[in-house]
MITI-287711 format. One record per residue (C-alpha): residue number from 1; residue in three letters; x, y, z. Coordinates in steps of 0.1 Angstrom, whole numbers, plus 5000, padded with zeros to 4 digits. Example, Ala and Ser with C-alpha at 12.3 -4.5 7.8 and 13.67 -1.06 7.14 Angstrom:
BEGIN
<tinu 1, 'ALA', <5123, 4955, 5078>>;
<tinu 2, 'SER', <5137, 4989, 5071>>;
END
This chain:
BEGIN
<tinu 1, 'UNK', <8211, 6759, 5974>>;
<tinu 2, 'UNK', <8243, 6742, 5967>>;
<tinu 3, 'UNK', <8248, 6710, 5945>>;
<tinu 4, 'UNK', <8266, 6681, 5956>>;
<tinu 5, 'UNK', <8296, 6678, 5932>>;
<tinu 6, 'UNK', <8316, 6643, 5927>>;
<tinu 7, 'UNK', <8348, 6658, 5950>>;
<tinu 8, 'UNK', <8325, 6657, 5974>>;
<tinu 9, 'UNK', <8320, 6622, 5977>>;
<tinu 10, 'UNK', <8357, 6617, 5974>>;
<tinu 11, 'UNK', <8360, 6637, 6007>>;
<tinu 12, 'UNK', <8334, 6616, 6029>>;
<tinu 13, 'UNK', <8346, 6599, 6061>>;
<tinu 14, 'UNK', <8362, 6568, 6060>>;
<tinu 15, 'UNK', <8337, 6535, 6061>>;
<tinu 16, 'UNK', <8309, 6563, 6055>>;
<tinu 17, 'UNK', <8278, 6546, 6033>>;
<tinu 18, 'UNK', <8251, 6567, 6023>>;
<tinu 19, 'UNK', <8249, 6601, 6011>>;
<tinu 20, 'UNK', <8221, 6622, 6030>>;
<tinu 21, 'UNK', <8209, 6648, 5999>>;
<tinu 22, 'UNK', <8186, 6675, 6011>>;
<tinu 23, 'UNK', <8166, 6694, 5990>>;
<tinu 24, 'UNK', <8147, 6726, 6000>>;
<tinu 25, 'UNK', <8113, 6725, 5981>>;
<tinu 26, 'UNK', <8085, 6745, 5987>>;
<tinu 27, 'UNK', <8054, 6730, 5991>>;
<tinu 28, 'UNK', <8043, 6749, 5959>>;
<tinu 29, 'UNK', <8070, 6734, 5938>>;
<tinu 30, 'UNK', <8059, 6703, 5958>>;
<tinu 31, 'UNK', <8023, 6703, 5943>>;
<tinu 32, 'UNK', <8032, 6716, 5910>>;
<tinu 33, 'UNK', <8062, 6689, 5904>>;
<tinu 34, 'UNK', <8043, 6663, 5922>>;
<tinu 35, 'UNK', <8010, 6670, 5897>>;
<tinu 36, 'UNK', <8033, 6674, 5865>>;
<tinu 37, 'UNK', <8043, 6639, 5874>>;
<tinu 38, 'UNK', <8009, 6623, 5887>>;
<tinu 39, 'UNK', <7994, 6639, 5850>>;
<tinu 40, 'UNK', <8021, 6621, 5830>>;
<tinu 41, 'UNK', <8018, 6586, 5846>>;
<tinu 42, 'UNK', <7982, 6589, 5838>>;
<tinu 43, 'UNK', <7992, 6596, 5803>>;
<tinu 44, 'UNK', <8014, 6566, 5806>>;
<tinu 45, 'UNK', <7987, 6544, 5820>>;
<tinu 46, 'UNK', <7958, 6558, 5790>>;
<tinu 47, 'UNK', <7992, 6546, 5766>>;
<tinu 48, 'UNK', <7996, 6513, 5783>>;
<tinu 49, 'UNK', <7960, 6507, 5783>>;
<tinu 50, 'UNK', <7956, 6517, 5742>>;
<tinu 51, 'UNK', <7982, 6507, 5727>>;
<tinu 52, 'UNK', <7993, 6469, 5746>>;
<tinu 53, 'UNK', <7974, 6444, 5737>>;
<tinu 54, 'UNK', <7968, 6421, 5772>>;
<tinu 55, 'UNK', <7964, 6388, 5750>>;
<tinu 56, 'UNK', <8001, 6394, 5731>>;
<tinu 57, 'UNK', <8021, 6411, 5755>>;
<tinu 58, 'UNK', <8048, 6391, 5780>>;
<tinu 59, 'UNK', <8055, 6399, 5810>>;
<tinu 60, 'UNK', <8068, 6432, 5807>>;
<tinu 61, 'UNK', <8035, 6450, 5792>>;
<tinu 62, 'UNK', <8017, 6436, 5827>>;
<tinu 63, 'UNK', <8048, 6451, 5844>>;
<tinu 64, 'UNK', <8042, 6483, 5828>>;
<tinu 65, 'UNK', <8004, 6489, 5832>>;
<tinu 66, 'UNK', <8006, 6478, 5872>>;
<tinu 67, 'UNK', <8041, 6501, 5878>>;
<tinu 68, 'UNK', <8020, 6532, 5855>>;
<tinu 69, 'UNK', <7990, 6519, 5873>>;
<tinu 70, 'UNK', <8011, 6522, 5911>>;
<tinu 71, 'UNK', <8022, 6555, 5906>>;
<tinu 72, 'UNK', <7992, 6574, 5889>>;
<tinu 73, 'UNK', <7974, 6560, 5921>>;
<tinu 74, 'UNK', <8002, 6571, 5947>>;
<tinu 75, 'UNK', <8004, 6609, 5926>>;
<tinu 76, 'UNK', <7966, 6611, 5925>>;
<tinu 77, 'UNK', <7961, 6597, 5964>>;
<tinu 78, 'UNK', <7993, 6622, 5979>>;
<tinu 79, 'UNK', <7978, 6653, 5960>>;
<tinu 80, 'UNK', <7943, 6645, 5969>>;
<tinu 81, 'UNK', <7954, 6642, 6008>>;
<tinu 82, 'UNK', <7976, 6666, 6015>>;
<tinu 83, 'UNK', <7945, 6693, 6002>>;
<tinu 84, 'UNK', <7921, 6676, 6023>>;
<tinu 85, 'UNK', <7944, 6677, 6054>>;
<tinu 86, 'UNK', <7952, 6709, 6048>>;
<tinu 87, 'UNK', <7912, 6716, 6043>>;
<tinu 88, 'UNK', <7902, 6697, 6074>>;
<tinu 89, 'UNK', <7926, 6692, 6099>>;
<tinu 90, 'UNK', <7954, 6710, 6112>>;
<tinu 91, 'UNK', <7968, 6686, 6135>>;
<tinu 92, 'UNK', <8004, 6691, 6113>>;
<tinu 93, 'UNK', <8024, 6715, 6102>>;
<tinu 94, 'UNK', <8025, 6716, 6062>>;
<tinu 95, 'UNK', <8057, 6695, 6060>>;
<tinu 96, 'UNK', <8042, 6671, 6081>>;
<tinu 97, 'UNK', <8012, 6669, 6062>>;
<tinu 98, 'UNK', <8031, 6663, 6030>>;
<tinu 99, 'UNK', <8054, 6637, 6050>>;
<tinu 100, 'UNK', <8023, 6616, 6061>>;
<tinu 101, 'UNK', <8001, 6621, 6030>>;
<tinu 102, 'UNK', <8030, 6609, 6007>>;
<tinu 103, 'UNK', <8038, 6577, 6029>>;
<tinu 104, 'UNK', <7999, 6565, 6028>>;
<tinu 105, 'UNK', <7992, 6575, 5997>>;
<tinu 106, 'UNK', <8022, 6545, 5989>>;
<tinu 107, 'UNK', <8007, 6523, 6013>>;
<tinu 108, 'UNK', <7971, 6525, 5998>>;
<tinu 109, 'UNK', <7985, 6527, 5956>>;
<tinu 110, 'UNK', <8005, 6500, 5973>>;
<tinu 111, 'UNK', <7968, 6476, 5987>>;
<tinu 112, 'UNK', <7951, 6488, 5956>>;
<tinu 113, 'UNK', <7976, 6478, 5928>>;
<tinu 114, 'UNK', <7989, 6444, 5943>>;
<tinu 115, 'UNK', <7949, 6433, 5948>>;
<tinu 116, 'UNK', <7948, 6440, 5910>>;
<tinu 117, 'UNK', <7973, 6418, 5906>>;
<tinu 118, 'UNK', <7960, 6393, 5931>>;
<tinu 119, 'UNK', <7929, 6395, 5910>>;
<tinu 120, 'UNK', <7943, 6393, 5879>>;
<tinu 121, 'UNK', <7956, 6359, 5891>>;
<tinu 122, 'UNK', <7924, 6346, 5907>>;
<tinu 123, 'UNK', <7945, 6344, 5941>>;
<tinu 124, 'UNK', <7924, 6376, 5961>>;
<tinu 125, 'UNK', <7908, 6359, 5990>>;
<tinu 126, 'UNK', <7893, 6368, 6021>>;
<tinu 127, 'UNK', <7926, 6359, 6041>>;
<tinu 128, 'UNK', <7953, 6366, 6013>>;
<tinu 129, 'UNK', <7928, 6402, 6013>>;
<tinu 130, 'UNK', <7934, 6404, 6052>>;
<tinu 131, 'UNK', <7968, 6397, 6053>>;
<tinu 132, 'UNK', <7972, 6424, 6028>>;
<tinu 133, 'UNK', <7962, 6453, 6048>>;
<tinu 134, 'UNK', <7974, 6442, 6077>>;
<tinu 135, 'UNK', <8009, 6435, 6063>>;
<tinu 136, 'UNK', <8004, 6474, 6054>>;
<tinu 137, 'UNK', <7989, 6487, 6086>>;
<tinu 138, 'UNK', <8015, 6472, 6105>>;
<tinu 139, 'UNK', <8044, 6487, 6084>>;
<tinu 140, 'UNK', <8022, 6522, 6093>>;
<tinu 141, 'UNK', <8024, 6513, 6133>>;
<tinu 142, 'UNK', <8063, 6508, 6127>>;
<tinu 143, 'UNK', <8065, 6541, 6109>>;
<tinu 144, 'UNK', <8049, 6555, 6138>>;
<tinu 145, 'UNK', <8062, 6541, 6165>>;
<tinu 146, 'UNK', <8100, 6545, 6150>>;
<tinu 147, 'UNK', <8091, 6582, 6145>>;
<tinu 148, 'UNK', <8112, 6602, 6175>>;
<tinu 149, 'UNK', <8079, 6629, 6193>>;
<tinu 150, 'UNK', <8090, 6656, 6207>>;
<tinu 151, 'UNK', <8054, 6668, 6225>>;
<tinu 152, 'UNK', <8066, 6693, 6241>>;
<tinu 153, 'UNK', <8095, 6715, 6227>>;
<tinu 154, 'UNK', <8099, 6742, 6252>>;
<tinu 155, 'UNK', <8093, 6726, 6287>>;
<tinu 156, 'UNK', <8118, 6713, 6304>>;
<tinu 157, 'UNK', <8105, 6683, 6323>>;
<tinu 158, 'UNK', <8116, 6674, 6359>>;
<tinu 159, 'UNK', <8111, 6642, 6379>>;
<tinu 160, 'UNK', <8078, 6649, 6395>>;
<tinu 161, 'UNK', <8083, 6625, 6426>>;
<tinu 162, 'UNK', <8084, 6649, 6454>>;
<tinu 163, 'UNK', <8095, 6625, 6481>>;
<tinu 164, 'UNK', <8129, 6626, 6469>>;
<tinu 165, 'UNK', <8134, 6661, 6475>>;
END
């Protein structure tokens, strides 16, 4: 695996923007980086939780305990999905599986932690509620409807209309 060094973002193409970085991670280092993380933001959240008092803190110790809160969540709901899909299903290949468990284990941290807030506010209603998941759901259809499917790799598919031939 090679590094990217700083001459080689002197060198990009002319008008060029972004950067594409790829990484090459197992799926062990995956889980094991990915649980080292989720273990420390709920170390961070217990911290929050002891050791900020709600009724003296400004804005920023609310900021802190729903960002710890977000991503102990996201950790906890990506870990816990990827083993059950890889359990249960095998409708994806592992990088697939870590791919889609990742993305709605944000989405759901994502629901969960802003109707906390919402709550917290006294503004979680049925329709602000609704709106909520639907908001998310339809960022999922996007997701998936964006994504290029390639069914079927190794056919080659001809116009089936015979009368033209």
């Amino acid at each position: 695996m090679r590094f990217l060094q700083r001459s080689d973002l002197n060198n990009l193409p002319f008008g060029s923007k972004t950067v594409k970085i790829y990484i090459n991670m197992t799926i062990k280092q995956y889980l094991i980086l990915m649980s080292v993380c989720t273990v420390l933001c709920w170390c961070g959240l217990l911290m929050v939780i002891f050791f900020i008092n709600p009724e003296a803190t400004s804005s920023l110790g609310f900021a802190l305990f729903y960002l710890s809160l977000f991503f102990a969540v996201a950790g906890t709901l990506a870990i816990g999905s990827y083993v059950c899909r890889l359990l249960f299903t095998r409708f994806y290949s592992k990088k697939e599986s870590v791919q889609v468990s990742f993305r709605q284990a944000v989405f759901l941290a994502l629901v969960f932690t802003l109707g906390l807030f919402l709550q917290s506010n006294h503004l979680m209603t049925w329709l602000n509620t609704i709106l909520l998941v639907l908001l998310v759901t339809l960022i999922e259809f996007l997701i998936l409807s964006l994504k290029k499917v390639d069914n079927f790799p190794n056919q080659n598919f001809q116009s089936s209309n015979k009368l033209n031939s």
